[in-house]
N, C-alpha and C positions, 0 to 999 in steps of 0.2 A: 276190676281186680286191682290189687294195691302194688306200686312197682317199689314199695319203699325195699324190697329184697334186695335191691342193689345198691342200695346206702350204707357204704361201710365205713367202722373208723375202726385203724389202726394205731396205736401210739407211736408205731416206727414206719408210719408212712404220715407226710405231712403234717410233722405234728403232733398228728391225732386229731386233725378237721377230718367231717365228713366226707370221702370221696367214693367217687364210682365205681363200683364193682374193683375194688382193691385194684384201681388203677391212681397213677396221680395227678387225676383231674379232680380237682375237690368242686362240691356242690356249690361253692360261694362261685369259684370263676362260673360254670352253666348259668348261675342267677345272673350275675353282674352283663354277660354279654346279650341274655334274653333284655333286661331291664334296659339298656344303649342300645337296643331296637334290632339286634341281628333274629334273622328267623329261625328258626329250627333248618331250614334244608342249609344255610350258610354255616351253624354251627356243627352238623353232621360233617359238611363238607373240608370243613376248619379241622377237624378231629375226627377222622376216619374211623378210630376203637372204638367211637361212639352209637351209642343207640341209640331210635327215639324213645327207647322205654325208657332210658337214662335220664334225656329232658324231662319226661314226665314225671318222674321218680325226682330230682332235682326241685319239681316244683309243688310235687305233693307234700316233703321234705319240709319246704317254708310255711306250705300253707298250714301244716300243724304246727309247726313252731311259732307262727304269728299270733295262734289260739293261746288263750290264760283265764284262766278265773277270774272273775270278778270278785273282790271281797268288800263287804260292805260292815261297815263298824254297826252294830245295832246301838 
């Protein structure tokens, strides 16, 4: 099941970056402290509002955004 439900953007929260269930944790900090090698139990731990459906929603989040078309000129 898709946890992208907890990916919100607000304009008058952060911006308007993607953050966690209208908290302001935005999706890019979860990325950047997974990517410098913290584990999910340190960053629960780091961030108690957090969930691990959060982490995973976080990382479902990139991995559609990494997705594009391919266009090819014929």
């Amino acid at each position: 099941m898709s946890e992208l439900r907890r990916i919100t953007v607000d304009p008058e929260l952060c911006g308007g970056r993607p953050t966690l269930r209208r908290m302001r944790i935005r999706v890019k900090d979860v990325l950047d402290l997974l990517a410098s090698g913290a584990s999910q139990e340190e960053i629960l731990a780091d961030y108690p509002l957090l969930e691990a459906g959060d982490i995973v929603a976080a990382l479902e989040f990139a991995a559609r955004q990494s997705d594009h078309p391919v266009l090819r000129v014929a």
